[in-house]
Phi, psi and omega in degrees: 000135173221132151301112182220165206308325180253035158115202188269174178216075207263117175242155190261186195281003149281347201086010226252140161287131170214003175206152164212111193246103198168240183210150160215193183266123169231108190038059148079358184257149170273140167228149211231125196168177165286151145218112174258128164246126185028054162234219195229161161208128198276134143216167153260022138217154212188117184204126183295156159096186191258127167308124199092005181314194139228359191250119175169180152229157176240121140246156184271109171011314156289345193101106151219144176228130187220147172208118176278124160236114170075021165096332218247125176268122173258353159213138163242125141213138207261136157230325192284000150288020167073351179202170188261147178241147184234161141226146181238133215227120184279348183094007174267343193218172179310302184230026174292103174177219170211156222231113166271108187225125165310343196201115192231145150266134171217149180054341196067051132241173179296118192224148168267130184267172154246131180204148186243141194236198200061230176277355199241134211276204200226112188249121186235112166241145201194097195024237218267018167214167175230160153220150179205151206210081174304183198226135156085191185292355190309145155285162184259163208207131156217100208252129163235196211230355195195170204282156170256149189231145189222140193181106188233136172285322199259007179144192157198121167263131165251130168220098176253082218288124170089004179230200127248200170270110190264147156232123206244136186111165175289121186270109182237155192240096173229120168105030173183219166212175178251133152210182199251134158269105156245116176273129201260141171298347167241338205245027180061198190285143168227126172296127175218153223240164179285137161303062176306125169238173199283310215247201179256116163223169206221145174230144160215184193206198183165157127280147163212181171212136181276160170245055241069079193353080156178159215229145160226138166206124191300154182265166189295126164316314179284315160337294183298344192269348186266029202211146156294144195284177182301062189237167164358290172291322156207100209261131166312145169252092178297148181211118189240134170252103179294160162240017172213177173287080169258160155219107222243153162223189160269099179298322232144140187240068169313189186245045204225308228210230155163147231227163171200150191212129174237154199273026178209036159034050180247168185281194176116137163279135195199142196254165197216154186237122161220140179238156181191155202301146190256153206308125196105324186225058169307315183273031190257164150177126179059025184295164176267157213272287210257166165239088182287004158309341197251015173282309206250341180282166164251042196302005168257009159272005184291318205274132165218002179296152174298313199265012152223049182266343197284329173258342173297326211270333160322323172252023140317286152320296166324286148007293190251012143263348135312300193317270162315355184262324194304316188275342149243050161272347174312328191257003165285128168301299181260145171335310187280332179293323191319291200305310181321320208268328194257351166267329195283324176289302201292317212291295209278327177297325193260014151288312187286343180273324185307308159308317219280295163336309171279295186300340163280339175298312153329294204282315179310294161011272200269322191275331171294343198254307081070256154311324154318277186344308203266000000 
């Protein structure tokens, strides 16, 4: 240790510099200070700035690291609660910000958090997507630029308590069914399944009863505004069930209405059915889902541009986890295990389209840009 003109000096038994409490030269500037070279420095508080600041960090005895601006602490992080904490404090409030916890309880069960806390929702941004979790009644919002994929082995539950469920786009089911749970007074909850057709068609029904035979009975105003009209191509479809000894027909279909005659001008009651296409998607039936041509061409080895190699080697992948999901349908038996296994290949075919999708979106792009140019 030596006293020199410019403070102390602490050297180890090489001689070797390893502290300086004064000043010294760094390119010719004096700079004035503590200096540990490759030591250690002990305190039980530790705090930056000029005594009185309001601007600094701190750490704190308990562990604790806190850092102030303009007097407002904009960051915590915490040990001394037994697990670790971040808090980022935006400065409108005590505890306006968002909150990181090793050990958060939800349900009672243990969770590590994520929380936006105070007044303040939750923003999770990843390129060309988000999700926010607005503070207050605001929706939670999950926006990409590309499909969204949700993929649970054991299910997905929606609980919209007092609310329901929107699909706002087609809604489809592969690899399973749609049903109804209606819980019945004696035999507990019971499943019950949707009525499938080839087309889109919206049904409705009634009683009526003819009279000296004959009945006319108007469709429902509103109803009809929901069907495409009553033509060649997509014509109401009538269905009659007598409830007495008739003998009935459909007289006429008007576009209103619909006429009914039973043929020996006796009286009786009878139930009626009528179906039609629903409005817009008159020309639909069967169409197909998926396209399994796009399994077997190689239209991704045509690509060699760079900013869409990113996506040939995605469906590379794909590919060759069709491919493998595709080799055990050989050990299925029954129809339904076959489907599981063929919703799953359908899964992988509309990922590979979804690529397919971003490189045409490029290529659409790049040809409009292209054209501005010229």
């Amino acid at each position: 240790m030596k006293i020199e003109s410019d403070g102390l000096r602490v050297y180890d038994n090489t001689g070797k510099l390893r502290g300086v409490f004064g000043s010294w030269l760094k390119e010719l500037i004096r700079k004035y200070g503590i200096k540990i070279i490759d030591g250690e420095i002990y305190s039980t508080y530790y705090r930056t700035g000029k005594e009185g600041d309001n601007t600094y960090i701190e750490l704190t005895p308990e562990g604790n690291f806190n850092a102030f601006r303009d007097g407002k602490r904009m960051i915590f992080m915490q040990a001394s609660a037994g697990e670790g904490r971040i808090t980022l404090f935006t400065g409108d409030g005590d505890w306006d910000g968002l909150g990181l916890s090793a050990s958060f309880d939800a349900d009672n069960r243990p969770l590590a958090g994520v929380m936006g806390q105070g007044k303040r929702g939750l923003h999770l941004k990843g390129g060309d997507h988000d999700v926010q979790m607005p503070y207050g009644s605001h929706p939670f919002k999950i926006n990409s630029n590309d499909y969204l994929l949700i993929d649970a082995s054991s299910g997905i539950q929606v609980t919209p308590y007092g609310g329901e469920v929107g699909v706002y786009g087609d809604f489809r089911v592969i690899g399973g069914n749609k049903n109804c749970i209606v819980f019945t007074e004696d035999y507990n909850a019971r499943v019950l399944s949707c009525f499938e057709m080839p087309s889109a068609k919206f049904g409705d029904e009634g009683i009526a009863e003819v009279v000296d035979g004959f009945c006319r009975v108007d469709i429902d105003p509103i109803f009809l505004q929901c069907l495409e009209p009553n033509t060649p191509e997509t014509p109401f479809i009538v269905h009659l069930t007598p409830y007495d000894w008739l003998t009935l027909r459909v007289k006429e279909i008007g576009d209103s209405y619909f006429i009914v005659e039973e043929k020996d001008g006796l009286s009786g009651k009878f139930a009626w059915k009528l179906t039609g296409y629903r409005i817009g998607y008159g020309d639909i039936r069967l169409p197909e889902y998926d396209n399994p041509e796009i399994l077997e061409s190689g239209w991704e080895d045509e690509i060699k541009e760079a900013e869409k190699l990113e996506f040939v080697d995605e469906v590379k992948k794909l590919k060759a986890e069709a491919e493998k999901v595709k080799s055990e349908l050989k050990d299925k038996k029954t129809y339904r295990e076959k489907e599981k296994v063929r919703a799953e290949i359908s899964k992988i075919i509309n990922r590979i389209q979804q690529q397919k999708n971003n490189i045409e979106i490029i290529v659409s792009q790049e040809t409009s840009g292209d054209t501005g140019g010229n």
